[in-house]
N, C-alpha and C positions, 0 to 999 in steps of 0.2 A: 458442647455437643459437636462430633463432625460432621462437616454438610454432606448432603445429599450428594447422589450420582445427577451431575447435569444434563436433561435431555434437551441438546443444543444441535440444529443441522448446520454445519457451516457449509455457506454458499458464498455467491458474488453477492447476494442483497438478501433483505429480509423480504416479507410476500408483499405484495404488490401495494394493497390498502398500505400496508403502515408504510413505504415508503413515499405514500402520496401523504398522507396524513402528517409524514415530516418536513414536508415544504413549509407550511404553516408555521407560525406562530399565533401560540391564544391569544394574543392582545390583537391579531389581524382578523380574529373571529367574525368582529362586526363588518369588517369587507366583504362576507360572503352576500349577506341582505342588500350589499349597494351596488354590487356588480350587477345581481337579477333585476335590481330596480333599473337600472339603465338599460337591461337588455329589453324589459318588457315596454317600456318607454317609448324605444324605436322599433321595438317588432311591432309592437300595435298601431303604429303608425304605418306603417304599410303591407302589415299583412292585419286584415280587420278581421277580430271574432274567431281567429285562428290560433291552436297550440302550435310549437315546432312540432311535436312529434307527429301532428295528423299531415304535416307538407310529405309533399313529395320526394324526391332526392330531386330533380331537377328544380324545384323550388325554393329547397333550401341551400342548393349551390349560389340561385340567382340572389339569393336572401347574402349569401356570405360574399360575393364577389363586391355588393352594396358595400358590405361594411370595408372591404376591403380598400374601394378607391374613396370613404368615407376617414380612413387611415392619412390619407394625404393631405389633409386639411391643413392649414398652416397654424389654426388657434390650441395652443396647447389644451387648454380644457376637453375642448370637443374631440383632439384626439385621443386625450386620457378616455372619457367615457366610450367610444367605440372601442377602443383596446378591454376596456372591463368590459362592453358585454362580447367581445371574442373569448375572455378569460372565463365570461361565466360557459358559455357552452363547451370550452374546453373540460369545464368541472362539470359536463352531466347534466343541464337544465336542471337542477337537481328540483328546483321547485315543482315540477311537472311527473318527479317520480315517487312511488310509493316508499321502495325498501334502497339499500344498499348497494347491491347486484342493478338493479335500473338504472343507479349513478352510475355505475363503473361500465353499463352497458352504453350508453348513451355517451359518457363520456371518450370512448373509444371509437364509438361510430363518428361523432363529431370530429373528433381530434384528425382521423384521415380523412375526413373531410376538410378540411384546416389546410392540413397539408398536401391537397390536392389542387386546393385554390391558389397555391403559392403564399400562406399566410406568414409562414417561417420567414421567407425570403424579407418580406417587410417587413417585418418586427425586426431582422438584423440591421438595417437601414435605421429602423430608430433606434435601436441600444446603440449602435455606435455613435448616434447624433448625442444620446444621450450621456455616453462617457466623454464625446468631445465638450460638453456642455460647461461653460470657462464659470458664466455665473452660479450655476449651480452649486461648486466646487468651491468659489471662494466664498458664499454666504454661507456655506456648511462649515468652511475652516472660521469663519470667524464667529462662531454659536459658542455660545459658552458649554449647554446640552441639544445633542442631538437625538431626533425623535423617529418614530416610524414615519411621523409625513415628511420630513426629507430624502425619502428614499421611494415614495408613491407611484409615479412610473418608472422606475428601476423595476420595482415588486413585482409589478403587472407583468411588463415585459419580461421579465425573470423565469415568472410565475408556468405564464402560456408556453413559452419555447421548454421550460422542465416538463410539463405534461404531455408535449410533443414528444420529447424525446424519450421520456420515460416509458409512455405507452406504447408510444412505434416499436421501442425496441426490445419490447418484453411480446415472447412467442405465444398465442393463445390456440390451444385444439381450435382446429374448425376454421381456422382462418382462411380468408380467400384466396386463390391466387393473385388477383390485384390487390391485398395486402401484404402478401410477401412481396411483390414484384413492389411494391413502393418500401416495402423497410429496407431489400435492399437497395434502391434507388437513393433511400435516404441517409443509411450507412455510410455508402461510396458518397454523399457531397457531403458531408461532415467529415467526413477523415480527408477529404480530399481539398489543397490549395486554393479554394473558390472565393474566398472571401478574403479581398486585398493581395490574393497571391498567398494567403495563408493558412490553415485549416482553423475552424471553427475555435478550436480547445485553445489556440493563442491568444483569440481576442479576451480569451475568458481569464487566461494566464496572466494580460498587461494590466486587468481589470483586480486582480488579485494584490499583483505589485505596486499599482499606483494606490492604493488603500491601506498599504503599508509602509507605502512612500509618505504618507500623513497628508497628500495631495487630494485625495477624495473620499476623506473619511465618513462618507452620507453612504456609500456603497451598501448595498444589502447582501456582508458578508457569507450566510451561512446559504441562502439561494444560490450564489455565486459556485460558491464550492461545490453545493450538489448538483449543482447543472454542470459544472464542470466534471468532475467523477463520470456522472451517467454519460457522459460525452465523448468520455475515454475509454469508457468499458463498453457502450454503443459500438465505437469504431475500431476501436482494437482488439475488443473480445474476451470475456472473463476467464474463471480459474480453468473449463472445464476444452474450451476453443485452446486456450495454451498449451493445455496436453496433446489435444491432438496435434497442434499446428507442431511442437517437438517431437512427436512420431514420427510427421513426416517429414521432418528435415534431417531426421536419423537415417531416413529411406534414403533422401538423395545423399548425405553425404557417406551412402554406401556400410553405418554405421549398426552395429547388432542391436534389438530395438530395447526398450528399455525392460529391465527386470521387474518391474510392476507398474502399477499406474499407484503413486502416492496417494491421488484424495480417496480411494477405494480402500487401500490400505489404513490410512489416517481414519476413515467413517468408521473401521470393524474396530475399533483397537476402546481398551476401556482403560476407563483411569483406577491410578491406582489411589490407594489411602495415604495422605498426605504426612509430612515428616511432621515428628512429635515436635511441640513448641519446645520453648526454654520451660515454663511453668509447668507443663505437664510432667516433663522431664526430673524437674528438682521436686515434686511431689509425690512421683512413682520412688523416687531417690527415700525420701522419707519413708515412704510405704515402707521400704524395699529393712527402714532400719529397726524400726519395729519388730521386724522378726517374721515379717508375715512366711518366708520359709528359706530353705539355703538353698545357693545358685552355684550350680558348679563353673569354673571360670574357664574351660576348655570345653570342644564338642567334635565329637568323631569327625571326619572331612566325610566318611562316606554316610553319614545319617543327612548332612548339607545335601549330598547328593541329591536321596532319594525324595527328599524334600523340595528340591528347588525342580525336579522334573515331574512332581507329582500335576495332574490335570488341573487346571485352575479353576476349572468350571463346575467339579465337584465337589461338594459341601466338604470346608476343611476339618477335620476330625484332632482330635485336640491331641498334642502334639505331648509325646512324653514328656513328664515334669522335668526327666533329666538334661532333659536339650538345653543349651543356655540361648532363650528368647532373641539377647542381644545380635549373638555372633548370627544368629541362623535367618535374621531379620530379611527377607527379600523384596518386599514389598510386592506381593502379589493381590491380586485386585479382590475385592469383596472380605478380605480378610480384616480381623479388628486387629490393630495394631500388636506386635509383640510387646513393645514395651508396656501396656495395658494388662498382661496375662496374670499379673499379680495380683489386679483389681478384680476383672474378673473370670471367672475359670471356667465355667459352659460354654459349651461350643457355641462360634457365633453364625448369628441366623444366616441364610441363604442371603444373596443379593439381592435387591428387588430387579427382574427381569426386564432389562432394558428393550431388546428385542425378539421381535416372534422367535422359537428355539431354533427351526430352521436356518435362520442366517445366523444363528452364535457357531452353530457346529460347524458350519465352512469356515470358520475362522482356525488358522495355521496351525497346527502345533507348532513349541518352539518361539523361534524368533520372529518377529513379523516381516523385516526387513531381510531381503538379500545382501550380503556382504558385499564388498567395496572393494579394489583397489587401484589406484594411479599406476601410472606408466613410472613413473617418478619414484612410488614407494619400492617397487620390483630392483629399479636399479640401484637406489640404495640399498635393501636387502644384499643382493649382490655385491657390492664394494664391499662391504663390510664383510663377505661370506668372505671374498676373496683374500680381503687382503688380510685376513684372521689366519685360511687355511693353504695359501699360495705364495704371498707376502707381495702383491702387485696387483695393480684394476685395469680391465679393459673401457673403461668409459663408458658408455651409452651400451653396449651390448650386454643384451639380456637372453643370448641363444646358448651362449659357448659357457657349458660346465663343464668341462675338462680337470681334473684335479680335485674336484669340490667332493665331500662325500653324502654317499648316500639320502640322506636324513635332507639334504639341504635343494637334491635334487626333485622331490618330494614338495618340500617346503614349496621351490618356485611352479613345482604342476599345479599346486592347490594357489597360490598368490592369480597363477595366469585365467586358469578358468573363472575368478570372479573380477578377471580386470574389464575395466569402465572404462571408456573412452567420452569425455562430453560432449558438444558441441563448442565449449567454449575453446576444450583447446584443439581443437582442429583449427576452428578462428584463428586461433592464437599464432599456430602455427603458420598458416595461409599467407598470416598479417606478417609476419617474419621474412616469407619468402619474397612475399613484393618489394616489403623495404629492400631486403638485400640485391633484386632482380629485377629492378623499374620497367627497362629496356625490353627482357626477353618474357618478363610477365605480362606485359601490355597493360593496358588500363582493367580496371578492376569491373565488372557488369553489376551495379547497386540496384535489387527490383524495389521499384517503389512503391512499396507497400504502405500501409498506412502508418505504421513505427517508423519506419524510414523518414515517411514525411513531416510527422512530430517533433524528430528526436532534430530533422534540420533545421525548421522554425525555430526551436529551443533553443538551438547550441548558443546563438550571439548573446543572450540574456540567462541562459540556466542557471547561475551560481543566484540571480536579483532571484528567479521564480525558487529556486530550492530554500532560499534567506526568510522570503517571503512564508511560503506555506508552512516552514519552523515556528515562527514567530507567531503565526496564528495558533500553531497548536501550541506554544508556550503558553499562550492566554485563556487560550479555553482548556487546558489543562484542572483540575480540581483542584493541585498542589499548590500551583501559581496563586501568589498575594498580590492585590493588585497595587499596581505602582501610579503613579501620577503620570510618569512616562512613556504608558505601556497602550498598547493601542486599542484602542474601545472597538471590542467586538457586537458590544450589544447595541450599536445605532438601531440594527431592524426587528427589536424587540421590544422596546423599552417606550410606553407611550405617552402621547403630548401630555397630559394629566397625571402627574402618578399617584398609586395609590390610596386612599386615604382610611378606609377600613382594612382591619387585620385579614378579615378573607380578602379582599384586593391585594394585601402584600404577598398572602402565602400563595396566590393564583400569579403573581410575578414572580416570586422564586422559586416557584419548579417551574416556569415557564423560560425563565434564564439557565437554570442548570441546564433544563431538555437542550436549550439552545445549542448552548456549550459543548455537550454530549454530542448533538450531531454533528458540530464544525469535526470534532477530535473523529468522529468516525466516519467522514467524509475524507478527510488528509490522511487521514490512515490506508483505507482503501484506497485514495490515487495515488501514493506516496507506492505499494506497494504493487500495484498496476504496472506502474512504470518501470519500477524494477523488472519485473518479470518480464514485460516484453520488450526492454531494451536488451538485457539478457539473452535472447533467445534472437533479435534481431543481429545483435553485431557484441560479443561481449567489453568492448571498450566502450561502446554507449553506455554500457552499466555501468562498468566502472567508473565513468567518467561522473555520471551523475551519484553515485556511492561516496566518490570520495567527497563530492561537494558539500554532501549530506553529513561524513565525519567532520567536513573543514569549517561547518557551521555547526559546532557541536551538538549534534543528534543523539552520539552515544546517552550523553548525561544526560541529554533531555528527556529522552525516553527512560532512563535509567528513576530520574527524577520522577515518571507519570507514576511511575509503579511502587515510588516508596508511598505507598500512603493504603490504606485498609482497604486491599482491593477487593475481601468479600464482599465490604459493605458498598465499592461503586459498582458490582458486578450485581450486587442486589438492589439497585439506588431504583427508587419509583419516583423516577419524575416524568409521572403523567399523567392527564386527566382524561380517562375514555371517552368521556364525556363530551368532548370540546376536540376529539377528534374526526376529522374530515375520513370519511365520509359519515359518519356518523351522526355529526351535529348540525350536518345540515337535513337532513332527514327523519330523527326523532326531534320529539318533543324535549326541551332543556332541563333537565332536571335539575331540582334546587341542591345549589353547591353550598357547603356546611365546610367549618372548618375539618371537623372529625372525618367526613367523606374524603377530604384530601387529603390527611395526613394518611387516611391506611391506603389511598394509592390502588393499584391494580393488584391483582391477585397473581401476578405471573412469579414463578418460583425466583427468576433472573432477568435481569435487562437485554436483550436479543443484542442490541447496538453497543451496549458496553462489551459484552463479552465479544462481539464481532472485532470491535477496534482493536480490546489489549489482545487477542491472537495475530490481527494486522500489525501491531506495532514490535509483539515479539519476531513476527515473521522477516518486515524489518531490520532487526537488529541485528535475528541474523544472518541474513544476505551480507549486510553489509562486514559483519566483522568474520566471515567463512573463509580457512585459508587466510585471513589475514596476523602475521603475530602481535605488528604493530597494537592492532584493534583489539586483538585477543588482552592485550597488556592494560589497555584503556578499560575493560572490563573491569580486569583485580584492578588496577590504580584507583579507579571510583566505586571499591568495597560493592561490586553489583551481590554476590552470593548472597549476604541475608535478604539482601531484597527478592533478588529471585525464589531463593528458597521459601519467602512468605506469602508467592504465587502460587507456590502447588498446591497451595491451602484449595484454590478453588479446584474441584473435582469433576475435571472436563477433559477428556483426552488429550484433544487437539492442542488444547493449551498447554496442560503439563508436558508433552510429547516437544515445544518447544523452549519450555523454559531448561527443559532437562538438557536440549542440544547445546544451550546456554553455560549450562554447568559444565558440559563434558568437557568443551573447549579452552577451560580454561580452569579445570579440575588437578591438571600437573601441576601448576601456580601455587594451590592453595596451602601446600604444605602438608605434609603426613599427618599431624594434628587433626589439621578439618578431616581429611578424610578418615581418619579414624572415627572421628565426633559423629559423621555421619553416612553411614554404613546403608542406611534407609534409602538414602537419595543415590547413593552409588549402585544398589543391585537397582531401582528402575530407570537407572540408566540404561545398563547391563539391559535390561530384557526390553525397554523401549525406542532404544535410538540404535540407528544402524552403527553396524560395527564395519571398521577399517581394519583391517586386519593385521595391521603394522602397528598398528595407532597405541601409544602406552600412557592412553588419557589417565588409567588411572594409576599410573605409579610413579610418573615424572620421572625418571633416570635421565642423572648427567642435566641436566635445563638450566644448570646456571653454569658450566662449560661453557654452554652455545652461544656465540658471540654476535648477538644478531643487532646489528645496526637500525636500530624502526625509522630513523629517520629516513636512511639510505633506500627501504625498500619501499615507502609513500615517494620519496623522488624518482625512484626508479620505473614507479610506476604512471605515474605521473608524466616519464617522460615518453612512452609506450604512446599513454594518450593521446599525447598533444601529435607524435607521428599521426596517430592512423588520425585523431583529425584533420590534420596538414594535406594530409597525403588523399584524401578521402573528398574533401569538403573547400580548402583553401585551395579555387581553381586558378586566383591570378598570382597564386606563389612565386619568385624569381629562383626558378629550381636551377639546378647546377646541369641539368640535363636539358634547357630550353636553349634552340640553335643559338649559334651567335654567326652575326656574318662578318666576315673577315678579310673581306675583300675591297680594296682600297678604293677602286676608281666607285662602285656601288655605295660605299661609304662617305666616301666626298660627293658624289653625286645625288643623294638625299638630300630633298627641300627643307627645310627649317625654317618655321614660320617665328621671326622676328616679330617683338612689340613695334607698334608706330613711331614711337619716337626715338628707336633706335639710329631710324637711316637718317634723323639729325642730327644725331650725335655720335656716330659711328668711329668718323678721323678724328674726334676729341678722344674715342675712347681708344683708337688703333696708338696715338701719338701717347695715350698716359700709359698703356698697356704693354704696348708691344715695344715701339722704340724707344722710348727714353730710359726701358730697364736693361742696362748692360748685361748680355751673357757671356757666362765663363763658359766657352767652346771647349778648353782644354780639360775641365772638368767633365762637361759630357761625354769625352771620348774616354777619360778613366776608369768613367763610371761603366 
């Protein structure tokens, strides 16, 4: 059966609950009872007969400043217990509320209250006491198994600053002015150098690497991550802040604004009906010998036509027996497959109607996408215009048609009016002109923004943090078999006791899978964050961290996530609603049964699986766009059936980039594939913007072209390391710092000698200078 049409919003996160309820692990369910025990413990000791909810606000500042300098204690227990009951009010008093909505109300009034008292500030004073912590680190390396209690105040402190941040920085109707006026407050010191001269996302960044360094493998990896994520998308700004912030730097750099806004276009667009398998294919083949009727092996070009411009929105009406299915195959949306027509012949049912009908009819006729073209593609158009119909090139000039005919003067009116300028090569440009013009360009003005001040913290260590967040998602990977050498993601899942009944184990293995699940879609999302706003900040930042990501094999790895039955991870239930926050701590526990786990939740797809492999496709292809080298590394590790075993899932946004996948590396595959598949090539055609030079799908002449991959990763490479140099490395010995050259100033500098030189100076004047003969007449040769 074919899957369903998937109703999937893609954003920056999933809604607010399930991304708290992802902090957790079920095996840390019984933490939730011990935090409240500790908070009611010491609130009833000095507030007598009282709820928090009936204090005051001046009361329960005085209540929280208590636990605050109750923080400074030196007995690690007594500070663990004050930090649980800051965690529990961070979660909402939950004991004190009725429904769901009261946790998450209470939990948000607390939390900036939290962060009003300066509660952040000191929890950072302990995580760091606590990653410096020597003992800790080596009784955890020396465990044969490590457990959730080795990671206890990690968790906590983890726990509390996630809820901070998560909350602060998600916008709610109705909020105060002194809550905006503190999210941005809190914003700007999280993105900004305050902690050790660093920004916040570093400390989290060393905390990543030294857990993969096999130095502090007790680390509570998947908290880690997502505090880190939310940290970065806090201070630098998600999918929809990037679009705007690239409007406006089209504004200044004087640049025409962009032809759509992508995630508007990407939300209207529908997926199409996935290419036929191999099996389907050799049994409609079967059908086809039977006799079921004769196919003609040719089909008019102009019935293609009227065909492929017909409305998509209205019901397809069954298409002459004489058409041949194959050729006329476009893969337009809601249709049953052509190659199916044999099996069955009735028209197929309408779609099921995705959106109100009002917003399907704004959607485009045509193509979704405005066409495309470089500055680059126009000039080569041109050389080759010219030197076809002239027999000579003018270089770089793209004004002067003199000689060219008609047809070609046309050709370049329609190339100019859809040419693009990006931001990166204005960059690019810019960066050219300083190199070449140090002197008369002057120093370069860097604002320092909050990517700015990321991307500097970064630079000295980024290849450790890019190696690092690989290697995690290598292991929490689904595909991944685990090795003995391979580094244990599950320390902060996996508890003191394990299992010993079959519901205890199947309550561990979807509690491991979910684990796993969110590490991959926490890396996923920062991994592509970073991109995007390195990208838009300086485009050698991107690249620089791109290629890092090819040079610790990324392609394959990601290549690898996706060989394996993506329906079934895009379908994968691992979860127990039950045993989700805020849920569970506010009903009553209902009895878990093997049967109740195994059917799982009722959601059509997993929100976080499908969220990832769209971040991981978006990934790929960042990094390998415009590149041939990387294009080559695609076909070299056979990606097409894998890819093409992605379109299976029926979600726009996804198939819209696995198809950008295919385009780019569509000329490679040989006449063959693209004949075999004719399906994937028209939803290319109708789904991925067109370049209008671009002859993705006919490959002429592509093994002529003599392209060196290696020469064009060094060359880029070498680009880098400039504008880092040039950028970043302030005590460079540049060729352009004065030199003084003036002899009596140059002898006349003090020079501070070691002490024991002025006793042994004439020992060293007598071995040095006079007992070595000079040939006089040689130096005047010379």
């Amino acid at each position: 059966m074919e899957s369903p049409n998937l109703e999937f919003e893609y954003g920056d996160t999933d809604n607010f609950t399930a991304e708290l309820s992802e902090l957790y692990s079920y095996t840390e369910e019984p933490e939730f009872s011990l935090n409240r025990d500790y908070f009611e413990e010491d609130f009833k000791n000095h507030v007598k007969g009282r709820r928090w909810m009936e204090l005051s606000m001046e009361e329960q500042r005085a209540y929280v400043m208590r636990l605050l300098d109750a923080l400074e204690v030196t007995d690690r227990d007594k500070r663990l217990k004050v930090a649980r009951a800051i965690l529990y009010l961070a979660q909402g008093v939950f004991d004190e509320c009725d429904t769901e909505t009261d946790v998450l109300y209470w939990s948000r009034h607390n939390v900036f209250l939290l962060y009003d008292m300066g509660i952040f500030t000191a929890l950072l004073e302990l995580l760091s006491m606590e990653i410096d912590n020597n003992q800790a680190c080596s009784s955890a390396v020396r465990k044969p198994a490590i457990s959730l209690a080795d990671s206890t105040e990690l968790r906590v402190l983890l726990s509390i600053m996630y809820l901070m941040v998560e909350t602060i920085r998600v916008e709610m109707e109705g909020d105060s002015p002194e809550r905006k006026a503190a999210r941005e407050a809190f914003k700007a010191e999280l993105g900004s150098p305050l902690y050790n001269g660093e920004p916040f996302a570093l400390l989290l960044f060393t905390m990543v690497t030294k857990f993969c360094s096999m130095n502090a493998p007790h680390f509570p990896m998947k908290k880690v991550l997502l505090l880190l994520w939310k940290t970065i998308l806090f201070t630098l700004g998600g999918f929809e802040e990037l679009q705007e912030m690239k409007v406006r730097m089209r504004e200044q750099l004087n640049l025409p604004p962009l032809p759509e806004d992508s995630i508007k276009v990407v939300r209207n667009m529908r997926a199409a009906s996935p290419p036929a398998s191999a099996m389907e294919l050799i049994e409609q083949q079967q059908q086809q010998k039977r006799g079921r009727r004769s196919r003609r092996p040719l089909v008019k070009q102009d019935s293609l036509d009227t065909y492929n411009e017909r409305d998509p929105f209205k019901n397809d009406d069954v298409r002459d027996e004489e058409d041949d299915p194959e050729d006329m195959d476009s893969g337009i949306e809601g249709e049953v497959d052509p190659l199916d027509r044999d099996v069955i012949i009735q028209p197929p049912p309408p779609p099921p109607p995705l959106r109100p009908p009002t917003e399907r009819l704004s959607f485009p006729k045509g193509l979704p996408w405005a066409p495309k073209v470089r500055e680059k593609d126009i000039e080569h158009f041109l050389e080759t215009s010219r030197n076809k119909f002239i027999g000579f090139t003018l270089g770089n000039d793209t004004d002067t048609l003199v000689g060219l005919p008609r047809p070609i003067h046309e050709s370049v009116k329609t190339l100019k009016q859809h040419k693009y300028v990006s931001i990166a090569e204005v960059q690019i440009k810019r960066e050219e002109e300083l190199q070449q013009c140090p002197m008369t360009m002057g120093e370069e003005e860097v604002e320092e923004i909050p990517a700015e001040i990321l991307y500097l913290g970064m630079l000295p260590s980024l290849s450790q943090y890019v190696i690092a967040l690989l290697k995690l998602l290598l292991a929490a990977a689904p595909t991944s078999k685990a090795k003995t050498d391979s580094i244990n993601i599950l320390a902060d899942v996996l508890p003191e006791e394990m299992p010993i009944t079959v519901l205890q184990s199947m309550k561990l293995g979807i509690d491991v899978n979910r684990h796993k699940e969110i590490i991959v879609k926490a890396i996923a999302a920062l991994l592509l964050l970073l991109l995007k706003h390195f990208k838009l900040n300086h485009i050698y930042q991107f690249e620089y961290v791109a290629q890092h990501l090819v040079f610790a094999n990324c392609i394959p790895l990601i290549l690898k996530f996706f060989n394996q039955n993506i329906m079934s991870y895009i379908s994968a239930r691992n979860s127990i609603c039950a045993l989700d926050f805020p849920h569970c701590v506010v009903h009553e526990m209902p009895e878990l049964t093997a049967e109740s786990l195994e059917a799982g939740d009722s959601n059509q797809f997993c929100w976080r699986n499908l969220f990832s492999c769209i971040n991981l496709l978006r990934i790929l292809n960042k990094i390998t766009k415009w590149k041939h080298s990387r294009t080559m590394m695609l076909v070299v590790f056979k990606s097409a059936p894998i890819l093409k075993r992605a379109l299976k899932v029926k979600q726009a946004m996804m198939q819209l980039y696995v198809l950008k996948l295919l385009k780019i590396q569509t000329k490679y595959l040989g006449r063959q594939w693209r004949k075999s598949n004719m399906k994937t090539m028209s939803a290319i055609y109708q789904k991925v913007r067109h370049r209008l030079n671009d002859d993705w799908a006919y490959g002429n002449d592509i093994d002529a072209r003599p392209w060196d991959f290696q020469a064009e990763e060094c060359a880029l490479r070498e680009s880098i390391e400039k504008f880092n140099t040039h950028r970043y490395d302030k005590n460079q010995n540049s060729d352009f710092t004065p030199v003084d050259n003036c002899l009596q100033s140059v002898l006349g500098q003090r020079v501070d000698l070691p002490e024991d030189f002025h006793y042994s100076y004439e020992m060293w004047l007598e071995r040095e200078v006079f007992s070595q003969p000079i040939q006089w007449e040689g130096l005047l040769q010379a």
